[in-house]
C-alpha positions as CSV (number, residue, x, y, z in Angstrom):
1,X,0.0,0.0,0.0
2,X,1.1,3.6,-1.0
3,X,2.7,5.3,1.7
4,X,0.7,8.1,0.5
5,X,-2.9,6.9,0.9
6,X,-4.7,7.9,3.7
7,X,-6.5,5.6,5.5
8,X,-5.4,2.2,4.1
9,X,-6.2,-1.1,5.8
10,X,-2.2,-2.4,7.0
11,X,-0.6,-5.3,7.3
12,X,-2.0,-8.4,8.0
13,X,-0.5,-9.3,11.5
14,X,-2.0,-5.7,12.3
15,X,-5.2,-6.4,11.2
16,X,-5.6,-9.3,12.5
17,X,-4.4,-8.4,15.6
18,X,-6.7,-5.8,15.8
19,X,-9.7,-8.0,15.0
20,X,-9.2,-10.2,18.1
21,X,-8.7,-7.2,20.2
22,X,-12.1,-5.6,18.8
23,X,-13.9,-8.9,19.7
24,X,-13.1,-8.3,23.3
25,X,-14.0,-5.0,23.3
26,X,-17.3,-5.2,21.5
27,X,-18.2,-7.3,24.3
28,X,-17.2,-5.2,27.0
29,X,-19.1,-2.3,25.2
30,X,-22.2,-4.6,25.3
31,X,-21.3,-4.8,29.4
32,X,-21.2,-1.2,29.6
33,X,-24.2,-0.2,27.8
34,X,-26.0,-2.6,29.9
35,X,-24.6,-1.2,33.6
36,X,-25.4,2.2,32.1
37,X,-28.7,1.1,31.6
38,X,-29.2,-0.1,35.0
39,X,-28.2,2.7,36.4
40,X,-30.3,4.7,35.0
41,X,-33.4,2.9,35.5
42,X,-32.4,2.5,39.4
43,X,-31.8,6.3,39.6
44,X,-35.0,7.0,38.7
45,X,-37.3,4.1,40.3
46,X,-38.3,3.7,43.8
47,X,-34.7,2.4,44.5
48,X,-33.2,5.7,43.6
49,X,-32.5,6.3,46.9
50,X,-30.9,2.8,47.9
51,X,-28.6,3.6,44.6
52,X,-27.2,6.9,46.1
53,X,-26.4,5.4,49.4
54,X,-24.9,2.4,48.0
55,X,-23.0,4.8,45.2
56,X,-22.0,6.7,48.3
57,X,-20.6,4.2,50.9
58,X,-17.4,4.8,52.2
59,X,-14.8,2.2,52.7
60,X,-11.1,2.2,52.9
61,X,-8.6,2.9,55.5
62,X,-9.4,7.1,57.0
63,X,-5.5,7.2,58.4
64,X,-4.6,6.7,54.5
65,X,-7.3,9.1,53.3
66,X,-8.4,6.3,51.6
67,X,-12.0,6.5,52.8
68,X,-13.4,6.7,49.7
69,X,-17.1,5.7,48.5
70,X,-17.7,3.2,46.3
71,X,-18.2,5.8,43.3
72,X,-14.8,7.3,43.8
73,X,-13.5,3.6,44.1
74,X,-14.7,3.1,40.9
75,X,-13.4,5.9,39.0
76,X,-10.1,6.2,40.8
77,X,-9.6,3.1,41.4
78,X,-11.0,0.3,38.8
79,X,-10.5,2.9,35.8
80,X,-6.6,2.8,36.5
81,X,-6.5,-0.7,34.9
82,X,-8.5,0.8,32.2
83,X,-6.0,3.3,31.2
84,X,-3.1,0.4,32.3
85,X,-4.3,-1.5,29.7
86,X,-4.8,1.8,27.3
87,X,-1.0,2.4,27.9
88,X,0.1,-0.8,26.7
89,X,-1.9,-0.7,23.5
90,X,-0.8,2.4,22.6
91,X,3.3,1.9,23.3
92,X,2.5,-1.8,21.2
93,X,1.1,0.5,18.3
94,X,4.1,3.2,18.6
95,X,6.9,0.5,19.2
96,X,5.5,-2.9,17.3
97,X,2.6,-1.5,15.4
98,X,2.1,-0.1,11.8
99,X,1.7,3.1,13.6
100,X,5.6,2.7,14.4
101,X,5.9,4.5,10.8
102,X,5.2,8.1,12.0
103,X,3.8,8.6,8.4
104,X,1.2,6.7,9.7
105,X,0.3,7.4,12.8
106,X,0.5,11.2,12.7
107,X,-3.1,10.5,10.4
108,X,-4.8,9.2,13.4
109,X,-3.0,10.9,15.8
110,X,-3.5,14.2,14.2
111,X,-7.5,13.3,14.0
112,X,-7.1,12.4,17.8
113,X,-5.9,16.3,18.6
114,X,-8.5,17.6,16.3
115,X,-11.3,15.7,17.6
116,X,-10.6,16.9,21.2
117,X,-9.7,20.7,20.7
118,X,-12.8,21.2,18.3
119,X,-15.5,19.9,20.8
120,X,-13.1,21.9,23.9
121,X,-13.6,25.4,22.0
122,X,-17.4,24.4,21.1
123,X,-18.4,24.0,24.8
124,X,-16.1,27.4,25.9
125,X,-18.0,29.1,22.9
126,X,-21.5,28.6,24.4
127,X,-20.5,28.6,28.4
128,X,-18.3,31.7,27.8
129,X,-20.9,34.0,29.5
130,X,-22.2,31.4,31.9
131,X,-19.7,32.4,34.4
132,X,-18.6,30.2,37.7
133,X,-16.5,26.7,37.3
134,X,-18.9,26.3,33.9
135,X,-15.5,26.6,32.1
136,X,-13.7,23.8,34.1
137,X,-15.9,21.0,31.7
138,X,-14.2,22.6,28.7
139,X,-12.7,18.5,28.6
140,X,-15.4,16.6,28.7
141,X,-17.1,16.5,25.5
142,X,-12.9,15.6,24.0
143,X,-13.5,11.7,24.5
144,X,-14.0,8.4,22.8
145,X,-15.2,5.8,23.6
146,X,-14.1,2.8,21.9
147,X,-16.3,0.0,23.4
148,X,-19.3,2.0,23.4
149,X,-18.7,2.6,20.1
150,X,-17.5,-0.7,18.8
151,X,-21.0,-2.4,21.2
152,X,-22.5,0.0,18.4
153,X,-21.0,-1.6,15.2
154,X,-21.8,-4.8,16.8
155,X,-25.4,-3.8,17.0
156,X,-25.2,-2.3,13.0
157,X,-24.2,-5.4,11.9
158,X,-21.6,-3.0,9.9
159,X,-19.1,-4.6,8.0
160,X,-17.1,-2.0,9.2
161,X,-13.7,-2.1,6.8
162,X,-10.0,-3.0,8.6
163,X,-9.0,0.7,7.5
164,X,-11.4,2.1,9.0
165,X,-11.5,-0.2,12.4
166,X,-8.1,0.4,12.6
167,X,-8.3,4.0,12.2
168,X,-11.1,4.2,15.2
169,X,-9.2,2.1,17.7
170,X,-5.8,4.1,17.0
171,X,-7.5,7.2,17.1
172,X,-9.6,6.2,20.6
173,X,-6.0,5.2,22.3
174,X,-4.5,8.4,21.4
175,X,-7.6,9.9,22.5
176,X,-7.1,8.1,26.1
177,X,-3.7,9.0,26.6
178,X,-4.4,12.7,25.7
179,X,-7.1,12.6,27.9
180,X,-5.3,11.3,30.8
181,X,-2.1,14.1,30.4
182,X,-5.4,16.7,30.3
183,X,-6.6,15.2,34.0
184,X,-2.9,15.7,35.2
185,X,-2.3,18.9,33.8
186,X,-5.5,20.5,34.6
187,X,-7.4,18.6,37.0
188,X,-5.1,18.7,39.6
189,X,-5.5,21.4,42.2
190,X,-2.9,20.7,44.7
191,X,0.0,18.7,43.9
192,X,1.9,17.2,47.0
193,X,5.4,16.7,45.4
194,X,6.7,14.9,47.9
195,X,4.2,11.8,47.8
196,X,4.4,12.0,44.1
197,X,8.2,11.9,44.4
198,X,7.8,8.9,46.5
199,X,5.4,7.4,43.8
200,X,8.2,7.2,41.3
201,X,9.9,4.6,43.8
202,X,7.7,2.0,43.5
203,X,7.1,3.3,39.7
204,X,11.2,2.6,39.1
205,X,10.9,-1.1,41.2
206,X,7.8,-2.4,38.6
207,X,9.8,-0.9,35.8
208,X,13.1,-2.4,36.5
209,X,11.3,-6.0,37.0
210,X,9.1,-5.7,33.8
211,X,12.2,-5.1,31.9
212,X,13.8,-8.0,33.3
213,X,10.9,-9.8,32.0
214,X,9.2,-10.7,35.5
215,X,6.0,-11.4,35.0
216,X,4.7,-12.4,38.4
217,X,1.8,-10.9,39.7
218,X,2.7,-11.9,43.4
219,X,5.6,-9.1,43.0
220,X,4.3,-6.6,40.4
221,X,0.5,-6.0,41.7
222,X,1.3,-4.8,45.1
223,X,3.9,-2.2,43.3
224,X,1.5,-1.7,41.4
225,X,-1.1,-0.8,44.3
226,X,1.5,1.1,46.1
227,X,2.2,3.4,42.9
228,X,-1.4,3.5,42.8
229,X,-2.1,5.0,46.4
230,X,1.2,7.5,46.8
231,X,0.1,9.2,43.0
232,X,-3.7,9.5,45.0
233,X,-2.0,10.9,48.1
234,X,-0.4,13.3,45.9
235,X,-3.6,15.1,44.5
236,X,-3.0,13.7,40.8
237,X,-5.6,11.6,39.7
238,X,-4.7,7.8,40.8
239,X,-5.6,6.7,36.9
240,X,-2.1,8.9,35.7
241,X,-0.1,5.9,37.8
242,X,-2.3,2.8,35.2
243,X,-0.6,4.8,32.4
244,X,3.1,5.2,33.8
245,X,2.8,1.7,34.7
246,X,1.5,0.6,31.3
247,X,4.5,2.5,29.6
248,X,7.6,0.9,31.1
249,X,6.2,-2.8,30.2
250,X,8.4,-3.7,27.0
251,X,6.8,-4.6,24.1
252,X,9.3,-7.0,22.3
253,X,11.3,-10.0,23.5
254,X,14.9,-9.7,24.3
255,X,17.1,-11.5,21.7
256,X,18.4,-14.0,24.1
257,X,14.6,-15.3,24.5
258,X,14.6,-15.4,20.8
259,X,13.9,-11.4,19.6
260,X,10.5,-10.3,18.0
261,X,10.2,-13.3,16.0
262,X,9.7,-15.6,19.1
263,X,6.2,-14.4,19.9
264,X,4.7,-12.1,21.9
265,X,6.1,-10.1,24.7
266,X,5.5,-8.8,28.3
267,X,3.2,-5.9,27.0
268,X,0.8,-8.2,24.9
269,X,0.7,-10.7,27.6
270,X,-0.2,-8.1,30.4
271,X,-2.5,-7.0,27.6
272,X,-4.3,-10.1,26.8
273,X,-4.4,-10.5,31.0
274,X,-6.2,-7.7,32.2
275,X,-8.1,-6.1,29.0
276,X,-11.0,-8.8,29.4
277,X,-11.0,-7.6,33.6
278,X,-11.3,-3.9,32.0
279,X,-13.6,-4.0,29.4
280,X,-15.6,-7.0,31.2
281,X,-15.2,-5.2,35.2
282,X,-13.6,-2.3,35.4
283,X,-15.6,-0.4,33.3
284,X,-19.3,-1.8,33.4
285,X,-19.2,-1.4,37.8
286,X,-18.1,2.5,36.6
287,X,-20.4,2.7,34.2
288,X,-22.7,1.2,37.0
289,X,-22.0,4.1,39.5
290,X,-21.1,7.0,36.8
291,X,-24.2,6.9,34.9
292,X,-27.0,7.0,37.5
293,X,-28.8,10.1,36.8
294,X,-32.4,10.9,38.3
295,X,-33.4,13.2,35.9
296,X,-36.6,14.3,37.5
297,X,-38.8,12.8,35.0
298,X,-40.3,15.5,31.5
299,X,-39.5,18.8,33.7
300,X,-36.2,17.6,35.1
301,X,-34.8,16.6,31.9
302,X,-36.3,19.7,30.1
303,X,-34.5,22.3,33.3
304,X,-31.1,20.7,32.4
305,X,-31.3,21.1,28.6
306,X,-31.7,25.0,29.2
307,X,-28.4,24.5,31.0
308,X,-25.5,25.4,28.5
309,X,-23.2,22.5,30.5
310,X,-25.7,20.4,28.6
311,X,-26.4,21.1,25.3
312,X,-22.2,22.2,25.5
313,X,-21.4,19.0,25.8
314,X,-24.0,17.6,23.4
315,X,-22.9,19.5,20.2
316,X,-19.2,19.2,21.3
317,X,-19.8,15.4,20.7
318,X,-22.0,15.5,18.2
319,X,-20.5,18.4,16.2
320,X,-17.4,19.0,17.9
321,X,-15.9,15.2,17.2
322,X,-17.2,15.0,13.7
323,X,-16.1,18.2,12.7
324,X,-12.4,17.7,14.1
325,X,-11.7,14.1,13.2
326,X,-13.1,15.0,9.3
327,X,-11.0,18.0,9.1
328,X,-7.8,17.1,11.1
329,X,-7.8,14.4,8.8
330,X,-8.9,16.4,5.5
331,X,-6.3,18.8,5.6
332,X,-3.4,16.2,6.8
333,X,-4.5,14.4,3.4
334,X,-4.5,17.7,1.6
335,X,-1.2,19.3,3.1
336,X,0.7,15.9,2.2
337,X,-1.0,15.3,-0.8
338,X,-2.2,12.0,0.5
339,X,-5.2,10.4,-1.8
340,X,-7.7,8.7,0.4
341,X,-7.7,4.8,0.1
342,X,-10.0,3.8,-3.2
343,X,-12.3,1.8,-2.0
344,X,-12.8,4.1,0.9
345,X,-15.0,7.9,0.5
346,X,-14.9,10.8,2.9
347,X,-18.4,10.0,3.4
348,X,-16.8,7.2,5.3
349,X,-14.6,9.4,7.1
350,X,-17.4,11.5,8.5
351,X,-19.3,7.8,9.9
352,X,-16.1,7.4,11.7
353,X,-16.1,10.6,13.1
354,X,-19.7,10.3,14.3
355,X,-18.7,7.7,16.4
356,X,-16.1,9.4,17.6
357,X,-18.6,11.5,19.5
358,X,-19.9,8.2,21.9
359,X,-17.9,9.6,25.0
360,X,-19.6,8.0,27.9
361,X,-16.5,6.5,30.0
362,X,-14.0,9.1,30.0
363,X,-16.2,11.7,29.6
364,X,-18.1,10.9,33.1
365,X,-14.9,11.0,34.5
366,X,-13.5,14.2,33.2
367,X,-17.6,15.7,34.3
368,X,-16.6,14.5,38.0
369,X,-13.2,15.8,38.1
370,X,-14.4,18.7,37.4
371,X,-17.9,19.7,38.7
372,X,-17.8,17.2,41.7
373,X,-20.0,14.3,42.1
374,X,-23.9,14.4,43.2
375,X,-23.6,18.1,42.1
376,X,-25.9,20.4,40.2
377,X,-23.5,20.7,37.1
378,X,-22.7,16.9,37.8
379,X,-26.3,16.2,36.5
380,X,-26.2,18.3,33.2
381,X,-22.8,16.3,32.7
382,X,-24.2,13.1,33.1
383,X,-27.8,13.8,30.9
384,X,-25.5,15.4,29.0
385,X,-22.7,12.8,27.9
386,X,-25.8,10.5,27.9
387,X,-27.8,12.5,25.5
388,X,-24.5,13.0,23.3
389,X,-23.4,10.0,22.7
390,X,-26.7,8.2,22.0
391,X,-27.1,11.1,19.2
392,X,-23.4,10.4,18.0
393,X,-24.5,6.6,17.8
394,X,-27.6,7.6,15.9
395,X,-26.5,9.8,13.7
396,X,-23.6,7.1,13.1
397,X,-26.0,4.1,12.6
398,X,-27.4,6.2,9.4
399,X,-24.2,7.1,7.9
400,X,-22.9,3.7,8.4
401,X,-26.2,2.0,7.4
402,X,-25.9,3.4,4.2
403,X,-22.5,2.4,3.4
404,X,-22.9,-1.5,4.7
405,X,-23.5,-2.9,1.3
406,X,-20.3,-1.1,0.1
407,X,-18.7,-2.2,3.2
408,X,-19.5,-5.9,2.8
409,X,-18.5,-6.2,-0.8
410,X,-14.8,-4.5,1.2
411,X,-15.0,-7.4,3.9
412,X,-15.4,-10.1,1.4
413,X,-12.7,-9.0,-0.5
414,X,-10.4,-8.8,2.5
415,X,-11.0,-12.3,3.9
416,X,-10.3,-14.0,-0.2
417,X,-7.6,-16.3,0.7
418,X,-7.6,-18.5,-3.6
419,X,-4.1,-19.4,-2.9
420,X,-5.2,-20.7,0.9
421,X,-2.0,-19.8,2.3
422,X,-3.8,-18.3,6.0
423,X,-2.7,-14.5,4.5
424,X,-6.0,-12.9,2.9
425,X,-4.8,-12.0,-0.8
426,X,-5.9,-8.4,-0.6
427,X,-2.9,-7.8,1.8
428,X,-0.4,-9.7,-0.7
429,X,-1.3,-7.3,-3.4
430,X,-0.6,-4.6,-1.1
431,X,2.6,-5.5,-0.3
432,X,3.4,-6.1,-4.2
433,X,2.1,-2.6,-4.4
């Protein structure tokens, strides 16, 4: 394939890769949907109540300021292995990946800042004259999520081509990790150097061992855990420590266990470890205690679309991520003169964009950090991000729907194997190419 095409589908180790790593994730997006979903329900039922107080039930040791309720347990806590495992997919892309050709990742990468500073100046644009902390959600409509949006596909049928797949789940790790240095950089009010210092201790220990190749959990989790609690004490968010930690695992085997070529290394295995506890765990209990809304039935829900937190975050998901993906990719395409693959149209471009806009995990999170939870503004964030990316997935589905014929006719074609060799010939004619 043309170094020069925008968009094109890979290798075949990639993309095959990739496809087993969707599976997972399709199901976990399936799991999260469906916690979402119970929330909500709950919150607004004759258990509401019993759903607050078991949200807000404190546990944890007070002389470690580790008294946290369940909630907070659940976003600080359980979402540190979702960006642990976010930090190993991404350093397998950059180091072992196609996306270890910067000509190729700075496409998705590029569409990963765009998508995030678009929707960020569309929700300062309309809370500009709000006044108060409005401004400190200007993050929250900048996220993607990838099994929400995959759960999506899933649900479509869509014969969603590799290109494309590939360009939503690179562009959806990016979109994590940028997300992550935006909750260090600017959701952290008082940073206790000292404790942080100390973090880096522990931090330095896991590294040394993981580059040595230990594997065992008997020594790495309760580094792990202690990396996890001194980066809390410091006044970071304890989710920065799942991505340091997911950095320093190494991604290829040492040439005395046989290089590269030998298999995977400590990075996948950690990977193939603790994604299905993420995507089937982690994030479906957050989901669970994130999304629970009582929106005060017609009149609630009509009060907190007059807010501009709301409809803010709405078209900075809707609009914002469509507009930014599309265009941060458009004008890398035209400033390179990169043609966009042939069998693929911008069309296709803007589905993947729409999708972009399901925020839900990430964007609950960054609504917490920043308003509080079981606040006023906490509300509009969560109806909002609800409301947002169930219109991105909508306004997706259509797109999307229209293109699945197209898109089948691209699948078939990418699973021909005539000379039944295991490789799919599409990918031997781009490497002819």
């Amino acid at each position: 394939m043309s170094q020069n095409t925008v968009l094109g589908r890979g290798s075949w180790p990639e993309a095959s890769r990739i496809a087993a790593l969707l599976r997972q994730e399709t199901v976990g997006g399936f799991l999260l949907i469906g916690a979402a979903a119970v929330a909500i329900v709950l919150a607004n039922s004759g258990l509401g109540d019993a759903y607050t107080t078991l949200r807000d039930t404190r546990i944890g040791p007070e002389s470690l300021h580790l008294d946290l309720s369940l909630g907070t347990w659940a976003a600080d806590g359980l979402l540190a292995i979702f960006f642990f495992v976010a930090g190993l997919e991404l350093k397998r892309e950059l180091v072992a990946g196609d996306l270890r050709d910067p000509r190729r990742a700075a496409i998705p990468i590029l569409a990963a800042v765009g998508g995030m500073v678009v929707p960020a100046l569309i929700f300062v644009a309309v809370n500009l004259s709000t006044g108060g902390t409005a401004l400190r959600g200007w993050a929250i409509p900048t996220a993607t999520d990838i099994a929400f949006a995959l759960a999506v596909l899933a649900v479509l049928g869509s014969f969603l081509p590799t290109a494309l797949r590939t360009f939503l789940l690179t562009l959806a790790i990016v979109d994590d990790l940028l997300a992550i240095v935006i909750i260090a950089f600017f959701y952290t009010d008082q940073l206790a150097v000292g404790w942080f210092a100390a973090a880096l201790v522990p931090i330095g220990i896991f590294a040394v061992l993981v580059q040595r190749r230990v594997r065992s959990g008997w020594i790495l989790i309760p580094l792990a855990l202690l990396a996890w609690g001194l980066v809390h004490a410091s006044g970071v968010h304890a989710t920065v420590a799942g991505v340091i930690l997911g950095f320093t695992v190494p991604v290829a085997r040492r040439k005395a266990a046989g290089g590269p070529e030998a298999g995977p290394g400590l990075a996948e295995h950690f990977e193939h470890v603790w994604r299905p506890i993420s995507a089937g765990i982690a994030v479906p209990i957050f989901a669970f205690f994130a999304a629970g809304v009582d929106v005060g039935g017609v009149s609630g829900l009509l009060d907190a679309n007059r807010s501009t937190i709301t409809y803010g975050i709405v078209l900075g998901l809707v609009v914002g991520k469509t507009l930014g993906i599309v265009g941060a990719t458009w004008l890398m395409a035209r400033f390179t003169h990169a043609r966009l693959d042939p069998s693929l149209g911008w069309i296709d471009v803007v589905g993947v964009g729409m999708l972009g806009g399901i925020g839900f995990t990430v964007s609950l999170l960054i609504g917490d950090l920043a308003y509080g939870l079981a606040s006023t503004y906490d509300e509009y964030v969560k109806i909002g991000v609800l409301e947002g990316s169930v219109l991105a997935a909508l306004l997706a589905t259509v797109v999307l729907r229209l293109r699945n014929l197209r898109y089948r006719r691209i699948s078939e074609d990418e699973a021909r194997d005539d000379d039944r060799d295991g490789v799919p010939d599409v990918y031997q004619r781009d490497d002819e190419a």
